[in-house]
C-alpha positions in Angstrom: 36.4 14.3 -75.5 34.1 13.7 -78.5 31.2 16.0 -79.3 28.1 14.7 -77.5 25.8 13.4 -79.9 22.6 14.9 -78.9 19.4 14.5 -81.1 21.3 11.9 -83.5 20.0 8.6 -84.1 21.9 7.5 -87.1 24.8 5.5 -86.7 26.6 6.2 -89.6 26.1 10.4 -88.8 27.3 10.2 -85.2 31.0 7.4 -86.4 31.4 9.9 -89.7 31.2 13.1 -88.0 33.2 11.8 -85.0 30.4 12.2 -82.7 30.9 9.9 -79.1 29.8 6.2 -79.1 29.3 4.2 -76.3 29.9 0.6 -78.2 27.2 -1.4 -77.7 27.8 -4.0 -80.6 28.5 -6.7 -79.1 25.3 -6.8 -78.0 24.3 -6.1 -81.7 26.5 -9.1 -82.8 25.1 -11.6 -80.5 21.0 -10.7 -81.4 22.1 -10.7 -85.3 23.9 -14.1 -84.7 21.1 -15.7 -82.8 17.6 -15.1 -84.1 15.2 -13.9 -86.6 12.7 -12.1 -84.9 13.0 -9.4 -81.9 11.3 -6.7 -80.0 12.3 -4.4 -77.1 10.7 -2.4 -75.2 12.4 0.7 -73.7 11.8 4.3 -71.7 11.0 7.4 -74.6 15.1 8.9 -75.2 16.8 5.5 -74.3 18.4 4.6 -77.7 16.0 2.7 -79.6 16.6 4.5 -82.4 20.1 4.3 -82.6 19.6 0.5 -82.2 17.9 0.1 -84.8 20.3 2.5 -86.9 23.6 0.4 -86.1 21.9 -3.1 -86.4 20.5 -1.3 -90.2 24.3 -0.4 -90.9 25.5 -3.7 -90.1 23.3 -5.5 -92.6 24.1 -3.0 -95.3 27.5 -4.3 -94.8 29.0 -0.9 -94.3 31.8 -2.3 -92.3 34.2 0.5 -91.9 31.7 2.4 -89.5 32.9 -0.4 -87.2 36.2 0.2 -87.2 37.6 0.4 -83.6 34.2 -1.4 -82.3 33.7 -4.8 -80.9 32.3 -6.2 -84.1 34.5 -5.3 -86.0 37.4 -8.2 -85.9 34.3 -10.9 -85.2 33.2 -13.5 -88.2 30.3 -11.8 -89.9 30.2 -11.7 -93.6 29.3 -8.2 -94.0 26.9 -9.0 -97.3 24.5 -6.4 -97.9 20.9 -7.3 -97.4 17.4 -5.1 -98.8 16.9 -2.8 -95.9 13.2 -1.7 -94.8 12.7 0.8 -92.3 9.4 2.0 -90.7 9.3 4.6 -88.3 5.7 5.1 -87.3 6.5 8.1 -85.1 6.4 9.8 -88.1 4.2 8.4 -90.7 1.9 11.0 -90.5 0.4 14.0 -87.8 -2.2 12.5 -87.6 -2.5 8.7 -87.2 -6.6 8.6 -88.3 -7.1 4.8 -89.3 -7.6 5.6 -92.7 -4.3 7.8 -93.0 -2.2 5.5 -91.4 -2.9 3.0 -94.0 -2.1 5.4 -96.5 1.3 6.0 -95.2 1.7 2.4 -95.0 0.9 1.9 -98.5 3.1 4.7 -100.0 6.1 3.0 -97.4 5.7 0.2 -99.7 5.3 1.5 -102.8 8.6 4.1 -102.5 10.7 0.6 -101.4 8.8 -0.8 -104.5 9.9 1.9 -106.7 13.6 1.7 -105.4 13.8 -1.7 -106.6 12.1 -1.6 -109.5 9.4 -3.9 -108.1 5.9 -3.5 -110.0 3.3 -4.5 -107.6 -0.6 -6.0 -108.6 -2.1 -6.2 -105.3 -4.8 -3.7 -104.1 -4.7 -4.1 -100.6 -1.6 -2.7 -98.5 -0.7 -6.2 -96.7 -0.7 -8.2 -99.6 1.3 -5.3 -101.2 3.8 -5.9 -98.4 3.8 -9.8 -98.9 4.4 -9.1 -102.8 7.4 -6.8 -101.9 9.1 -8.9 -99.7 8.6 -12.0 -102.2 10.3 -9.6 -105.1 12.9 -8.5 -103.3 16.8 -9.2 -104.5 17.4 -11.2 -101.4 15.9 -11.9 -98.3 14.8 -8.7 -96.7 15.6 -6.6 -93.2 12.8 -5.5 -91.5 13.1 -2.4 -88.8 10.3 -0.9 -87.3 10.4 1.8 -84.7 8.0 2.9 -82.4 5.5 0.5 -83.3 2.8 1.3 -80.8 2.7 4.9 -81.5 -0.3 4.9 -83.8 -2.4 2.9 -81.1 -1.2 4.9 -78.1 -2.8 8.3 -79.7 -6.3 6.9 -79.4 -5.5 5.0 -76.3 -8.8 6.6 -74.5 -11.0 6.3 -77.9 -11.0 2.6 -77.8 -12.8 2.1 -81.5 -10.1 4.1 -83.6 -7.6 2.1 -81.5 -8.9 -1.3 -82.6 -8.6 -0.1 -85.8 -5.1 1.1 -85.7 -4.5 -2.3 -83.9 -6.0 -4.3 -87.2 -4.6 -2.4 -89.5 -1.2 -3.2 -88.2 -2.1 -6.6 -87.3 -2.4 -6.9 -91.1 1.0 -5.6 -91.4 2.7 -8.0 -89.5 0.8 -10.9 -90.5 2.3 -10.2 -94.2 5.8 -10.4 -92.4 4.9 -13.7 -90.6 3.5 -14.6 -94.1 6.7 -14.0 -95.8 9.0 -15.7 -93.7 11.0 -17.4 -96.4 12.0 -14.4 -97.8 12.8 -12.6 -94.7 16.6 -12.1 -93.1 16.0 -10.3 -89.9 13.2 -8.1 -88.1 13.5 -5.6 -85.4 10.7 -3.7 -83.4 10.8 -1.1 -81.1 8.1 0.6 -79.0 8.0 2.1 -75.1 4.4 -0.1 -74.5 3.9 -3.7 -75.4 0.5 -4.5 -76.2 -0.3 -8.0 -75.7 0.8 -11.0 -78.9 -3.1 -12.0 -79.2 -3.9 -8.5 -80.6 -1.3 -6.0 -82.4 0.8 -8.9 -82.8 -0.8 -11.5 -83.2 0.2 -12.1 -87.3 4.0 -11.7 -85.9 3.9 -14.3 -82.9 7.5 -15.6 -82.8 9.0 -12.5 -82.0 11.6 -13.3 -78.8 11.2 -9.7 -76.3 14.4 -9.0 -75.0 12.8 -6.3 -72.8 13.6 -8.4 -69.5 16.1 -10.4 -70.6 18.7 -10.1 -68.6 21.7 -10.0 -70.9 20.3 -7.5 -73.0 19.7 -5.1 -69.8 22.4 -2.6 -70.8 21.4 -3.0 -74.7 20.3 0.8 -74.3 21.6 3.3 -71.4 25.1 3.8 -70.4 26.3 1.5 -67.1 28.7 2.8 -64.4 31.6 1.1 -66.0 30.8 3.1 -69.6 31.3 6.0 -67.8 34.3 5.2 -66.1 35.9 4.5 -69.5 34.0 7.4 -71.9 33.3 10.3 -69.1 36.4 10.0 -66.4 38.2 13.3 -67.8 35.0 15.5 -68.7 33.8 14.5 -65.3 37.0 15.8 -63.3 36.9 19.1 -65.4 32.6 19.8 -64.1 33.4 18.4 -60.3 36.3 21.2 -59.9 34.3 23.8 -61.6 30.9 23.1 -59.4 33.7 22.6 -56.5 32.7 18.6 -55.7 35.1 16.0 -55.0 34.9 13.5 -57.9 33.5 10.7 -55.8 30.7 13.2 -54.6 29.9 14.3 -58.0 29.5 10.5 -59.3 27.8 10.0 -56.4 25.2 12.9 -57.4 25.2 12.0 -61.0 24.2 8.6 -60.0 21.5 10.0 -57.1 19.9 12.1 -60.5 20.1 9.8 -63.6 21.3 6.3 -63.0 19.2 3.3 -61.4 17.0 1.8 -64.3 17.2 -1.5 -64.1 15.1 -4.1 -66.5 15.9 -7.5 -65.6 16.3 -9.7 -63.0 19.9 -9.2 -63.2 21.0 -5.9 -61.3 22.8 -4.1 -63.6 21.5 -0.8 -63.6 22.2 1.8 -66.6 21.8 5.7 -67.0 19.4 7.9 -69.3 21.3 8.4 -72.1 20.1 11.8 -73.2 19.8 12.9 -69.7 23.3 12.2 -68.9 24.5 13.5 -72.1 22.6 16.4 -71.6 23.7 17.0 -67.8 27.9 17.1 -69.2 26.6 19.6 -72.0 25.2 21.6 -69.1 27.3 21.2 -65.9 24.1 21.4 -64.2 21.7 18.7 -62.4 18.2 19.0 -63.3 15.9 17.1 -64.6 15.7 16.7 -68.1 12.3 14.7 -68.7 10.1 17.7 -68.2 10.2 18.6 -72.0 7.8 15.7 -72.5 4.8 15.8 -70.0 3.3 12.6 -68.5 0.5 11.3 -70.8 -3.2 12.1 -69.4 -4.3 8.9 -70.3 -1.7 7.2 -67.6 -2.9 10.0 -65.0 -6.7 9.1 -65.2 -5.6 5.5 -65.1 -4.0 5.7 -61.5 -6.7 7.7 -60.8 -9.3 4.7 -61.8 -7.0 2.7 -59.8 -6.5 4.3 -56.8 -2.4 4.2 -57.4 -1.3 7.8 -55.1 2.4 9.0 -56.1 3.7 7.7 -52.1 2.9 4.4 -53.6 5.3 4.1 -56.3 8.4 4.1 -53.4 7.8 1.0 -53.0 5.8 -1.7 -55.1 5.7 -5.6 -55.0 4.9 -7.3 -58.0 5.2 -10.7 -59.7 6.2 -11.6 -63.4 2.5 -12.1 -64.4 2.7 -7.9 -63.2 4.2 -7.0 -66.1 2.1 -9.1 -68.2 0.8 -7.5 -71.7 -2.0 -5.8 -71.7 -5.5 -4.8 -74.4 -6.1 -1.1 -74.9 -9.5 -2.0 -73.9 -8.1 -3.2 -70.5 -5.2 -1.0 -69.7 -3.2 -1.5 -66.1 -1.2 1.4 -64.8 1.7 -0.8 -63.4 3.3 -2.2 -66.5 3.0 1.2 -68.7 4.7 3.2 -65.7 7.2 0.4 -65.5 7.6 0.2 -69.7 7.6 4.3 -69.7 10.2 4.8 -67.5 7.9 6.2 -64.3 9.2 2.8 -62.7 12.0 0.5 -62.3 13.0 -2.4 -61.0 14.7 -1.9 -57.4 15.2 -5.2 -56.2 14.9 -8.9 -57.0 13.5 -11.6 -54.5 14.5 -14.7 -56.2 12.9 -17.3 -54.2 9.4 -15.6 -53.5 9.5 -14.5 -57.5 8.8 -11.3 -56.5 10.3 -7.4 -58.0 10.3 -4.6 -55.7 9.8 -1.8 -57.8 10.2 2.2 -57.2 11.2 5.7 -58.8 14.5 4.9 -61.3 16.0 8.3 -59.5 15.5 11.6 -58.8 15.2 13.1 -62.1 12.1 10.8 -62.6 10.0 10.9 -59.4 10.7 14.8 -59.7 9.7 14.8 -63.3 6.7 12.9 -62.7 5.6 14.5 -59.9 5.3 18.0 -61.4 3.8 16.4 -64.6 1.2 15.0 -62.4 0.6 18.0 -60.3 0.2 20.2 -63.0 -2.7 17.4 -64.6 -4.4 18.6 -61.2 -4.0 22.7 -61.7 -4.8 25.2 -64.5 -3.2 25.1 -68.1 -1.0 28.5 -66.7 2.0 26.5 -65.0 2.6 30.0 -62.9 -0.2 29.4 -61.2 1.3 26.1 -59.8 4.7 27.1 -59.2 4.6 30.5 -57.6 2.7 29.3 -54.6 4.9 26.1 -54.4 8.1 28.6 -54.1 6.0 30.7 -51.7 5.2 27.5 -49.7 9.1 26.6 -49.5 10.0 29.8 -48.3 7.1 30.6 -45.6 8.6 27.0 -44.2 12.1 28.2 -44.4 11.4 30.8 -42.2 8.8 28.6 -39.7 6.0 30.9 -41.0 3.1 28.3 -40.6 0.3 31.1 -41.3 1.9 31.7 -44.8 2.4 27.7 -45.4 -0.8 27.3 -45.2 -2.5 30.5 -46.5 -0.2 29.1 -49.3 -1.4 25.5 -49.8 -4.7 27.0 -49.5 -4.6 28.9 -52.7 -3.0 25.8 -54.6 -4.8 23.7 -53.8 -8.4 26.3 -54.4 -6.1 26.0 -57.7 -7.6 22.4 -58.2 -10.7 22.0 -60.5 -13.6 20.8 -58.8 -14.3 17.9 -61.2 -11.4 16.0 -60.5 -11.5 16.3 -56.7 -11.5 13.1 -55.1 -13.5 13.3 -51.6 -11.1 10.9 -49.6 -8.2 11.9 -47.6 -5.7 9.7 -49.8 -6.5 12.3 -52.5 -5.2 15.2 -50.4 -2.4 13.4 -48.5 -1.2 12.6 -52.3 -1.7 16.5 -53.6 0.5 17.2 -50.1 2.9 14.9 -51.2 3.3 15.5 -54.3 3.9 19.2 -53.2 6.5 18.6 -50.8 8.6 16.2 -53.3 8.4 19.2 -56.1 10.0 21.8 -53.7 13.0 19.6 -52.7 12.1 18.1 -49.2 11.9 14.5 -47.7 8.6 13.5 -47.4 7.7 10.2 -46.2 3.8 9.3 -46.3 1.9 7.0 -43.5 5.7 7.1 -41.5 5.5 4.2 -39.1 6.2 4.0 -35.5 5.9 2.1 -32.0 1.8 3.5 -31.7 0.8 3.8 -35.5 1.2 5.8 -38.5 1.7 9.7 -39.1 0.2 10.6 -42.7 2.8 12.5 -43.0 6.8 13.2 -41.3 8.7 16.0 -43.4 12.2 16.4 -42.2 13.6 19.9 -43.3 16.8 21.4 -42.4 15.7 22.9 -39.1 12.7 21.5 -37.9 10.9 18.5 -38.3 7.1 18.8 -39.1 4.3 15.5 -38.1 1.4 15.9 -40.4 -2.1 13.9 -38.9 -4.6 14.5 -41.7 -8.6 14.7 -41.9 -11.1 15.4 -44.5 -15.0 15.8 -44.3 -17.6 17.1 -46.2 -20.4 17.1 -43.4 -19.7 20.8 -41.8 -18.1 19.0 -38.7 -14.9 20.6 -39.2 -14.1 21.6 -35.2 -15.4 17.7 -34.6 -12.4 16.5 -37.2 -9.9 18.5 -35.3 -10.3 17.7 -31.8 -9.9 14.0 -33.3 -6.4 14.4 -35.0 -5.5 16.4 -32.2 -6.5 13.4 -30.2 -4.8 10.8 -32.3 -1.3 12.6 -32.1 -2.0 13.2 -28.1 -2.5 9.6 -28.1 -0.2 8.0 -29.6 2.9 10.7 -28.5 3.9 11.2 -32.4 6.4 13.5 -30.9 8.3 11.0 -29.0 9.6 9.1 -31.8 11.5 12.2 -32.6 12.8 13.5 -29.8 17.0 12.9 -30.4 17.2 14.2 -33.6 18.4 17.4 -32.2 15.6 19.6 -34.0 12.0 21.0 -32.8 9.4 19.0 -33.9 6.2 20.6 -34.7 2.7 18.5 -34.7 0.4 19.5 -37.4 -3.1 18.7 -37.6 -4.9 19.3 -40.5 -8.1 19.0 -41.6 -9.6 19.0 -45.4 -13.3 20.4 -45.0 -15.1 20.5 -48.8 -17.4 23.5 -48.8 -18.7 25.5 -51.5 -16.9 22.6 -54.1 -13.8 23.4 -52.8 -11.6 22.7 -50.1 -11.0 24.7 -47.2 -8.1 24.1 -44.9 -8.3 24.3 -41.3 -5.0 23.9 -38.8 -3.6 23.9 -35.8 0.2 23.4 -34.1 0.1 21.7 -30.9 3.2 22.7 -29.1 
């Protein structure tokens, strides 16, 4: 097998150095053949990049990187075209208004300098404009990660409008200077709506849901069969799997993002690649933590983690959106946090959910930790204490336990409803490897909680008050479970069942945890 190419972008590094490449050009041929104008949107570590990189290397003409590859033997005149890139990932450390257009500006003036272009203009977007109208030919325009510079001010809504006008500008020069333009390319995980950032640039065509552009970025199940099928036999004998069970594991872990309507459903790249390196399944996505911005916007929302199982949405869902009037659904969708599960064709309606279980686990730690102190030991030593006490049915420890974590959780962010601690509980529960299901339906209601562990099953009933009625709360979930005979539902799985009822009681600006287990 190849060497994984991990942490390379370029396309002419990873065919030179004989790095692996999962041959996406035929996709590339078909959007070079077809249009003018393109964005996608796509997960962080999904191959934008790379993208980018191979369609740059096919308008520089450099044919012989194809070699082997789809394009290769199709008609394409190979003519080398002016190539401008713009990464605004890193443009500068800091993306202050006022820097960022100075990074602009020298962008333009080093391409200037390379062609021996003298530019009169003052201002950086009629700089632009006079570039591309100098140029030897008709120019190639590739721009990645576009919406970084507005998502670090996402929560200071004036510098972002100014980010936002700034490159508004930019792209109004491109739209400006369409005659002497071959081909532009953007790239960005959000997609901030046409009227605002790209507004100056509005006949861009989004392949983000298109449907055959799905598997653009990400590897599908029939990629591996053809690239992976040997290294995969060598890591199922030595973690002793059979190779259906290991595919079926690597699939469980890292496969399941789907973008379109269309079910084709493709892997992480860099999280697959990084799981054959390792030979071990884990998730990969911690090294970047989810942003705080998305975490106080479910919060505003009222979006709890048990939610995202399970979503309806329409088309309009996904809708673009103003920094000044951010919705949670479409960046967890664009980011990654979601996918799409299914399709109802005739209501028009997306199910949506968790891509897999490196994301809902990655997520959910990311989130629990925005509730908890800076010092992530402080989080995850009770959370292994908690798995053990309930290995070993030691319901005094669970609890004296989840007690301390959650005494762990700063008093400003505390949300007084029970929603807000049947979440924390959830969230919990998902991090140290069990089934949780929240509000679990049966014949007489709902149980906030049914956890299903390898020897016991445990039915949660959950109250919260913060009027110092505590033994009043109690006596009613003990009622509610009595009532509507939780237990019976569960009474063939061939495992105890314990009935937990719990009750949140805020004193002192904290929460105290009282509980009992009705036998």
């Amino acid at each position: 097998m190849k060497k994984l190419p991990l942490g390379i972008q370029t396309f002419k590094d990873i065919i030179e150095d004989e790095y692996l490449y999962i041959d996406k050009t035929k996709f590339i041929y078909n959007i070079a053949n077809s249009g003018k104008y393109y964005f996608l949107s796509r997960p962080r570590r999904f191959g934008k990049s790379l993208t980018l990189s191979t369609l740059g290397s096919l308008f520089e003409g450099e044919r012989e990187l194809f070699k082997g590859l789809y394009i290769y033997d199709q008609p394409w005149d190979w003519k080398k075209w002016p190539i401008l890139r713009f990464d605004f990932s890193i443009f500068s450390e800091s993306f202050e208004p006022e820097v960022l257009e100075n990074n602009i500006a020298e962008s333009i003036q080093s391409y200037a300098n390379h062609y021996n272009i003298s530019l009169t203009k003052k201002e950086y977007d009629k700089r632009f404009q006079e570039l591309l109208e100098n140029l030897p030919d008709k120019a190639v325009i590739l721009i990645d990660e576009y919406d970084k510079p507005i998502l670090n001010y996402i929560t200071d809504p004036v510098k972002a409008e100014k980010v936002k006008e700034i490159l508004k500008g930019f792209y109004t020069a491109i739209k400006g200077s369409d005659a002497h333009v071959r081909f532009a390319f953007l790239t960005g995980v959000t997609k901030f709506a046409k009227i605002s950032v790209f507004s100056g640039l509005n006949n861009l065509t989004d392949l983000t849901m298109e449907s055959n552009y799905s598997d653009l970025c990400g590897y599908t199940e029939d990629e591996l069969d053809y690239y992976f099928t040997d290294e995969f036999r060598i890591i199922a004998k030595e973690i002793k799997l059979s190779e259906s069970e290991l595919r079926g594991k690597i699939q469980e872990w890292y496969n399941g993002f789907r973008f379109s309507s269309k079910d084709i459903r493709v892997y992480n790249p860099i999280s697959l690649l990084l799981f054959v390196r390792n030979h071990e399944f884990k998730p990969y996505w911690f090294e970047t933590g989810t942003p705080t911005f998305l975490t106080q916007l479910m919060k505003n929302e009222g979006f709890s983690p048990e939610q995202m199982e399970e979503l309806f949405c329409r088309d309009t869902d996904f809708s673009t959106y103003e920094v000044d009037n951010l919705a949670a659904l479409p960046i967890l969708f664009q980011s990654g946090y979601l996918t799409i599960r299914n399709y109802l064709p005739e209501e028009f309606i997306y199910v949506l959910g968790y891509p897999n279980r490196e994301v809902k686990a990655s997520f959910l730690e990311n989130l629990i930790k925005a509730f908890a102190p800076k010092d992530r030991g402080m989080v995850n030593s009770p959370v292994i204490r908690l798995q053990e006490s309930l290995k070993k049915y030691d319901l005094d420890a669970f609890f004296e336990n989840l007690d301390i974590l959650f005494a762990k959780v700063p008093y400003d962010i505390h949300l007084k409803y029970e929603k807000y601690w049947q979440s924390l509980f959830y969230m919990i529960f998902t991090l140290m490897g069990y089934y949780i299901e929240a509000e679990y339906k049966t014949s007489k209601g709902r149980i906030d909680a049914f956890i299903n562990v390898d020897e016991r099953v445990y039915l949660f009933e959950f109250k919260f008050t913060e009027k110092d009625d505590g033994i009043a709360k109690m006596a009613e979930a003990k009622k509610q479970i009595k009532e509507t005979d939780y237990a019976k539902r569960f009474m063939d799985c061939g495992k105890p069942v314990s009935l937990l009822p719990v009750v949140f009681e805020y004193k002192d600006e904290r929460a105290v945890i009282e509980w009992e287990e009705i036998k």
